[in-house]
C-alpha positions as CSV (number, residue, x, y, z in Angstrom):
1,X,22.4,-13.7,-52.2
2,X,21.0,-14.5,-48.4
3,X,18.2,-13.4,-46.9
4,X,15.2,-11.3,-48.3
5,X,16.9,-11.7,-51.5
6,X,18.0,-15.3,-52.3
7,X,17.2,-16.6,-55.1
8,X,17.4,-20.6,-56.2
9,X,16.4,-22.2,-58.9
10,X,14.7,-25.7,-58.3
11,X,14.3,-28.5,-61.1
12,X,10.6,-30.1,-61.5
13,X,10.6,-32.3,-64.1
14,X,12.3,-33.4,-67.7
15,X,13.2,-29.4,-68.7
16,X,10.9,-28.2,-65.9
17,X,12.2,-25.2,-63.3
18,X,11.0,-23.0,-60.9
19,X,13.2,-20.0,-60.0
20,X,12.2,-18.9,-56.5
21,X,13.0,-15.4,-54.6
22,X,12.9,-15.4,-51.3
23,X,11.6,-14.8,-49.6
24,X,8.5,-14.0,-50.7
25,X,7.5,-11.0,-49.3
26,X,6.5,-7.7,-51.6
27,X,7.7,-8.3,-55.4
28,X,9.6,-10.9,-54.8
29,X,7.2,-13.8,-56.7
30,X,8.6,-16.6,-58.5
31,X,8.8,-17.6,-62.8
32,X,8.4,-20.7,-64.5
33,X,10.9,-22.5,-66.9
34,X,9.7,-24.5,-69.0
35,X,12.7,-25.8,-71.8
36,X,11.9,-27.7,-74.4
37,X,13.1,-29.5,-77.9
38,X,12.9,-26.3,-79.6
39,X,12.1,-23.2,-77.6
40,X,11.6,-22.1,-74.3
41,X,8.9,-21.2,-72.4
42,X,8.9,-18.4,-69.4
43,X,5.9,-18.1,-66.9
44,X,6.5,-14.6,-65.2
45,X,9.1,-12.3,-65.1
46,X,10.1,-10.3,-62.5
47,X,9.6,-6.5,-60.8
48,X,13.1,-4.7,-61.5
49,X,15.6,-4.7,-64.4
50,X,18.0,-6.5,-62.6
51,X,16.1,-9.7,-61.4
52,X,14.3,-9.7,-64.8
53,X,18.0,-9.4,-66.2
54,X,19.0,-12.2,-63.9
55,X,16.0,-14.8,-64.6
56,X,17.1,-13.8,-68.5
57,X,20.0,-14.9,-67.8
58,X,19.3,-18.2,-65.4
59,X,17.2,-19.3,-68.6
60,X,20.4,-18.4,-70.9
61,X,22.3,-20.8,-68.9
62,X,19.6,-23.4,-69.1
63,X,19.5,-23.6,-72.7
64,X,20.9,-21.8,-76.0
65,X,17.2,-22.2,-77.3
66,X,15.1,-19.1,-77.3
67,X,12.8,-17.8,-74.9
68,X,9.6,-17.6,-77.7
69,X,6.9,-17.4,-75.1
70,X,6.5,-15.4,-71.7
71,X,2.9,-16.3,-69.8
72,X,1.8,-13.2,-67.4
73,X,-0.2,-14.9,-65.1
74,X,-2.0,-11.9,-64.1
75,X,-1.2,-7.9,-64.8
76,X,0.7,-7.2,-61.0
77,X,4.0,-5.5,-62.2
78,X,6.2,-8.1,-59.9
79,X,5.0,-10.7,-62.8
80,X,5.2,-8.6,-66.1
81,X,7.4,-5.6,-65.6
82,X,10.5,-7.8,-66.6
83,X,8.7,-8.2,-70.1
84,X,10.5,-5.9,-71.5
85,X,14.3,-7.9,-71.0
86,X,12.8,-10.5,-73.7
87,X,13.5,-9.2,-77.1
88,X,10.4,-8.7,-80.0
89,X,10.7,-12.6,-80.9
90,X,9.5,-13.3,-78.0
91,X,5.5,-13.5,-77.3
92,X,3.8,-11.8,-74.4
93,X,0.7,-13.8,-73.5
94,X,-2.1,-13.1,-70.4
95,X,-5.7,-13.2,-70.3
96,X,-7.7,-10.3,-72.3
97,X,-8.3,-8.6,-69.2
98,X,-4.4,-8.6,-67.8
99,X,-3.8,-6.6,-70.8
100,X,-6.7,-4.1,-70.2
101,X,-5.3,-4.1,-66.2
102,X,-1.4,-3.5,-66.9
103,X,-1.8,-0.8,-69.8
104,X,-4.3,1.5,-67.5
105,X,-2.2,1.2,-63.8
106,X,1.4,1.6,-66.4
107,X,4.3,1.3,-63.9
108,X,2.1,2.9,-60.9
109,X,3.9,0.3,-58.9
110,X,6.8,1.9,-58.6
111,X,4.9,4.8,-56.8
112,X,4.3,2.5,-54.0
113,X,8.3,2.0,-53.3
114,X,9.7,4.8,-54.7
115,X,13.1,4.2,-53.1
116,X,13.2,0.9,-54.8
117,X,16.0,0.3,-57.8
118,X,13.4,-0.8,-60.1
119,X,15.9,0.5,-63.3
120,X,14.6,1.1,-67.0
121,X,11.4,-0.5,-66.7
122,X,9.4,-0.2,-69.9
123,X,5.9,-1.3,-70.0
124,X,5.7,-4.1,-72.3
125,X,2.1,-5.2,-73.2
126,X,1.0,-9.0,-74.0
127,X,0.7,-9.8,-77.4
128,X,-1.8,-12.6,-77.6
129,X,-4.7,-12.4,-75.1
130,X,-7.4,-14.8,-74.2
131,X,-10.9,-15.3,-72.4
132,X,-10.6,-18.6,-71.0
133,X,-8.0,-21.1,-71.7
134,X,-5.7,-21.9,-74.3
135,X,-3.0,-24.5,-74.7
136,X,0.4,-24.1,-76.2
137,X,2.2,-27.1,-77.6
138,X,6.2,-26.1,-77.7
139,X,9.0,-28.1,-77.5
140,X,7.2,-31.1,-76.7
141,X,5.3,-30.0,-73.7
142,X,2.0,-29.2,-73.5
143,X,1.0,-25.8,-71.0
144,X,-2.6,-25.3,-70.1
145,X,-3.0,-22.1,-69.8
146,X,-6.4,-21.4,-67.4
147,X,-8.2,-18.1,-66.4
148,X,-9.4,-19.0,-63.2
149,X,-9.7,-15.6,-61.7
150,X,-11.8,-13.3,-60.0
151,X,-9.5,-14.6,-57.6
152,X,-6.0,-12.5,-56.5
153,X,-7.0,-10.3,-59.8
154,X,-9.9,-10.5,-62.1
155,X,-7.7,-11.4,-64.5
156,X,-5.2,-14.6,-63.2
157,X,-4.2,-17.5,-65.0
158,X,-2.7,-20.6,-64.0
159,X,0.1,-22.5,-66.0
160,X,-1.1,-26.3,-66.0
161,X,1.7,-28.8,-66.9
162,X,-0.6,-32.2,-67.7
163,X,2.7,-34.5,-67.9
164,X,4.9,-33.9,-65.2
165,X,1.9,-32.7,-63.0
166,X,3.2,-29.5,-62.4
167,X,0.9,-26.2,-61.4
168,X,2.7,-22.9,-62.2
169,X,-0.4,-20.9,-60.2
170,X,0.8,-17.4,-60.1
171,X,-0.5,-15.7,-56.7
172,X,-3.6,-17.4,-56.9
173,X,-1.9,-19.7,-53.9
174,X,1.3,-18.6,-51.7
175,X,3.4,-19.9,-49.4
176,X,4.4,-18.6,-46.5
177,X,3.3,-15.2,-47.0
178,X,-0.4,-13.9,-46.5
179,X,-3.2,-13.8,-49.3
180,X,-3.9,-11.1,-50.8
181,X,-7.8,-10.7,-52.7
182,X,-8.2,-6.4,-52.4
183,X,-8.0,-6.6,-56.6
184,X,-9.9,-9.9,-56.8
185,X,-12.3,-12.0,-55.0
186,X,-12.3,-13.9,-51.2
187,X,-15.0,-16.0,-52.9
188,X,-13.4,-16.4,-56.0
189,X,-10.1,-17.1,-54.8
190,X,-12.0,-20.2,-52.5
191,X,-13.3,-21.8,-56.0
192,X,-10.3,-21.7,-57.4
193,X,-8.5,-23.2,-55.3
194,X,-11.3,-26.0,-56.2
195,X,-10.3,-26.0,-59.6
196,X,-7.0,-26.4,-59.0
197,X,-7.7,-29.0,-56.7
198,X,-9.2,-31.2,-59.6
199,X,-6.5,-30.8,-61.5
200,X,-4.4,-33.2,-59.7
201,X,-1.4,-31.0,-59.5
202,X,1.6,-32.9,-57.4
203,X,4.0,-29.9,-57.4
204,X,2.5,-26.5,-57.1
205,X,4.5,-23.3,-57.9
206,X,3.3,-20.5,-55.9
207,X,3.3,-16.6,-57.2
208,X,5.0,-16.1,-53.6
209,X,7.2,-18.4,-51.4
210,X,8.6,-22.0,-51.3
211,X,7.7,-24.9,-53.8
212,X,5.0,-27.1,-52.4
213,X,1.7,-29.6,-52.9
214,X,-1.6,-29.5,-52.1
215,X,-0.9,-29.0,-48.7
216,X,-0.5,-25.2,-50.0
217,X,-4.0,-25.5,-51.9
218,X,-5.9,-26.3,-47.3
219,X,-3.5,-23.6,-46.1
220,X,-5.0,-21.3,-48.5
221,X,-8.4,-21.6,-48.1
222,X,-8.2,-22.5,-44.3
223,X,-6.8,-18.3,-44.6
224,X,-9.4,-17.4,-46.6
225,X,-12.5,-19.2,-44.5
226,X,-11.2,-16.9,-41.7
227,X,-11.1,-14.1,-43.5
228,X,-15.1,-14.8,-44.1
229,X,-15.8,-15.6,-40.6
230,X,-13.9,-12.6,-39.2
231,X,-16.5,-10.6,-41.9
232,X,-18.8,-12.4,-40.9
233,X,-18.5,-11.2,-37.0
234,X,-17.2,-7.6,-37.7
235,X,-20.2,-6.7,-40.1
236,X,-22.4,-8.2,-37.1
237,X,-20.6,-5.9,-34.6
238,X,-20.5,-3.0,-36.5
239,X,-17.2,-2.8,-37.0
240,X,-14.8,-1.5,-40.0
241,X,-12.2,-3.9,-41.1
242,X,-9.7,-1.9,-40.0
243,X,-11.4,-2.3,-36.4
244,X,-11.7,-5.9,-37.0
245,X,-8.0,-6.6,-38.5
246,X,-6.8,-4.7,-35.3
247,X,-8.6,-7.2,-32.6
248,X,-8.4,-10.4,-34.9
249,X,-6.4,-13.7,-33.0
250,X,-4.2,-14.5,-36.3
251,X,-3.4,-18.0,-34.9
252,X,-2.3,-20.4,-37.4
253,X,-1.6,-17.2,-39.7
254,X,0.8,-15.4,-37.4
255,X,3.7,-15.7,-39.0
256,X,3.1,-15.2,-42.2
257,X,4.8,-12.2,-43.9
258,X,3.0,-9.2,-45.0
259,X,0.6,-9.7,-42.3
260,X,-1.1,-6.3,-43.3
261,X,-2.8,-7.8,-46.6
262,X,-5.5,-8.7,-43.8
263,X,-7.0,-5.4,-43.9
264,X,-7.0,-5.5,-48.2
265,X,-8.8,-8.8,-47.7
266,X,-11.3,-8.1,-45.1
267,X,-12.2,-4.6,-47.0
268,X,-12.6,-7.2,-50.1
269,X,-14.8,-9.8,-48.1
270,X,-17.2,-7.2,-46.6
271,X,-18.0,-5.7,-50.2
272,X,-18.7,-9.6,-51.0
273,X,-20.6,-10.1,-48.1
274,X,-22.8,-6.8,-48.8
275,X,-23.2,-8.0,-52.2
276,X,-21.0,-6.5,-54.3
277,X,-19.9,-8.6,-57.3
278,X,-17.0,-10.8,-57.7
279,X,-13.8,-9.2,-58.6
280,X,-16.2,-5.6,-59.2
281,X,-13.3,-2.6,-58.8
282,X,-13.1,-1.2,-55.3
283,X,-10.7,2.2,-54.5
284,X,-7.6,0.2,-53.8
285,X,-5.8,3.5,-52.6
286,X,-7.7,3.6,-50.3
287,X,-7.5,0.1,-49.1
288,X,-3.8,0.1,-49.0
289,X,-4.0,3.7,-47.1
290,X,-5.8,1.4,-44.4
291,X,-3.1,-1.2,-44.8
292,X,-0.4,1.4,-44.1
293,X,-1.9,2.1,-40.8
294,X,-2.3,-1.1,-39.9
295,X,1.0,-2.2,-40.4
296,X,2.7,1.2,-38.8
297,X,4.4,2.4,-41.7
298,X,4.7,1.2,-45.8
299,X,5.7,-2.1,-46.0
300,X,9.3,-2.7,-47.3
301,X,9.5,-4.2,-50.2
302,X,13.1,-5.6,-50.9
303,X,12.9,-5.8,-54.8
């Protein structure tokens, strides 16, 4: 496949894959897998039944061992909707509040695109759930798993490979494509990035675009500081931030895709910068309504 819709996977390590779609844009993130002596590991699935059905397949080819664990590194269907290709031997596991998240939205995803193929989809809800962090030893690796959210979500989790130095950080950090805080937290995405940072990572897997480093972790937060300084003038001018998204100088950011998750943040950032808590729920609708307008028309989304 070319285009919007190549996919590739990419060895890391010693049983270590990412498998990346590109190219990046609207539900098209990227999975983790993670093979080991005994079992294998998969961190996120996919949006529709037939790029779940093709990562399924990707780790078939890898390895005749099975698939025991799937990691949901936060509740956004484009990570967990493929759940259900993974048969009932296979564990579902996200943070407590993933599970809360994906059972109350269901598949209202598909709403968004409804011209989109998504196929069967059947909500498939993780089995194990945790607060904080938790570790799983399988097939001789060891995966951190680390709830580092409000960030993108309330509820996102990183997958932390202490060996091979490999970061699995669901769309906590992208690549190449914009951002995107309206169900999370501008300041709470900035200290993340912090914790990540200590980590050490040298490969970083990003929910959205190419395989990278740290460099991904500055390009990140260099977006997100100008989200908080365009706040920071709009609020002072009055201004909504659909008003300020319109006027802003994008600069370093202007070719990133889905531009129009500027509005989503900035709508995000000014309910920070009033005071509004972390991560607290905000009418997202709404928000997206804005985004709409912003960008002229739905985004596509080439799932």
């Amino acid at each position: 496949m070319t285009g919007k819709t190549e996919e590739r996977l990419e060895e890391l390590g010693d049983g270590v894959f990412a498998h990346v779609q590109l190219d990046g844009g609207w539900c098209l993130n990227n999975s983790g897998i993670i093979v080991g002596s005994d079992s294998t590991v998969v961190v996120d699935t996919a949006a529709t039944m037939r790029r779940a059905a093709l990562l399924r397949d990707t780790v078939a080819r890898l390895s005749p061992r099975p698939v025991t664990t799937v990691v949901n590194t936060h509740h956004h269907g484009d990570h967990c909707f493929g759940n259900c290709v993974f048969g009932p031997e296979t564990s579902i596991v996200a943070h407590d509040l993933a599970r809360t998240e994906l059972d109350a939205g269901g598949l209202a995803l598909t709403k968004l695109w409804p011209d989109v193929d998504w196929g069967d989809v059947r909500l498939r809800l993780p089995d194990l759930t945790f607060p904080e962090q938790i570790t799983l030893h399988q097939g001789g690796h060891e995966i951190q798993l680390i709830h580092v959210g409000p960030a993108h979500t309330t509820n996102d989790i990183v997958a932390w490979l202490p060996g091979p130095r490999v970061l699995f950080a669901g769309d906590v950090v992208m690549n190449g494509a914009a951002p995107f805080t309206l169900m999370g937290s501008v300041q709470g995405s900035l200290a993340a990035i912090e914790r990540l940072r200590a980590l050490g990572p040298e490969v970083i897997v990003p929910g959205h675009g190419p395989v990278g480093g740290l460099e991904l972790l500055d390009a990140n937060a260099r977006y997100l500081r100008w989200i908080q300084r365009l706040t920071a003038a709009g609020r002072a001018a009055g201004l909504t931030p659909l008003a300020v998204a319109r006027t802003a100088d994008f600069g370093e950011f202007a070719d990133l895709i889905d531009g129009e998750r500027i509005v989503g943040n900035l709508v995000r950032a000014y309910a920070e910068a009033a005071g509004g808590a972390l991560g607290e729920t905000l009418d997202v609708m709404a928000a997206f309504g804005q985004m709409i307008e912003f960008h002229g028309s739905t985004p596509t989304c080439f799932a």
